[in-house]
MIRO-688620 format. One line per field, with one value per residue (C-alpha): x, z, y; residue in one letter; residue number from 1. Coordinates in pm, whole numbers, padded with zeros to 5 digits, always signed. Layout:
// MIRO-688620
px: (X/...)
pz: (Z/...)
py: (Y/...)
residu: (A/...)
num: (NUM/...)
END
This chain:
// MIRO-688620
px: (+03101/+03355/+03108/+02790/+02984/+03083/+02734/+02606/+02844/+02791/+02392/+02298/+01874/+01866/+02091/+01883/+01564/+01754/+01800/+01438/+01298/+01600/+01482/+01063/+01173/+01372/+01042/+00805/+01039/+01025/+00646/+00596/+00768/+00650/+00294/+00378/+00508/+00252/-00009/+00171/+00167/-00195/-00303/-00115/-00281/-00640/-00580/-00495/-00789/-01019/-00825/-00957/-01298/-01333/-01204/-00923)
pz: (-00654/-00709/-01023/-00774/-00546/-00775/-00939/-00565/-00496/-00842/-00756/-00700/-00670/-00322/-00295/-00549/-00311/-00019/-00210/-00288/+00084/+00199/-00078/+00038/+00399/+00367/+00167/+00392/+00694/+00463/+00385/+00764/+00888/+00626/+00703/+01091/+01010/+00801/+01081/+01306/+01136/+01018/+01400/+01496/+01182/+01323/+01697/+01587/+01389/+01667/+01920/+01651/+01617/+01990/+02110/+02287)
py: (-01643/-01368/-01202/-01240/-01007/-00753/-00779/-00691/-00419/-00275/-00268/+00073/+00004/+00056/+00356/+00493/+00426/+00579/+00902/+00893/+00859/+01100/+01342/+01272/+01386/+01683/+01786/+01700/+01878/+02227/+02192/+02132/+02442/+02656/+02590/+02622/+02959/+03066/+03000/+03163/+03452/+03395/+03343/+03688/+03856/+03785/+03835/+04169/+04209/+04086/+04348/+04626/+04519/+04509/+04840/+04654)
residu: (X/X/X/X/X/X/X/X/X/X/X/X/X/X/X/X/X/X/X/X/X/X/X/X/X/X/X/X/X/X/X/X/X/X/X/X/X/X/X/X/X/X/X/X/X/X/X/X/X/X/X/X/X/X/X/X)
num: (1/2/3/4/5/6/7/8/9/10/11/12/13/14/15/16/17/18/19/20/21/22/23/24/25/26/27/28/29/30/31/32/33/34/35/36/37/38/39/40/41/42/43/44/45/46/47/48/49/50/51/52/53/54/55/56)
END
């Protein structure tokens, strides 16, 4: 019994997973806001355009 817990503690699969998924997010949250900015931008770049074309 006593080796089945230290073979459990000593088990580091799942905390390897964790750092995986934790790793997967904090991607996805930095590709998320970098294309939100980047339309923002993009969206400001061609109202200003349009405002040109029509004599605004």
């Amino acid at each position: 019994m006593k080796q089945a817990l230290v073979k459990f503690f000593r088990d580091e699969e799942g905390a390897t997973a964790i750092e995986y998924g934790l790793i997967a997010g904090l991607i996805a949250v930095v590709i998320i806001t970098a294309v939100t900015t980047i339309g923002t931008e993009l969206t400001a770049t061609f109202q200003t355009i349009a405002n040109k074309l029509s004599g605004s």
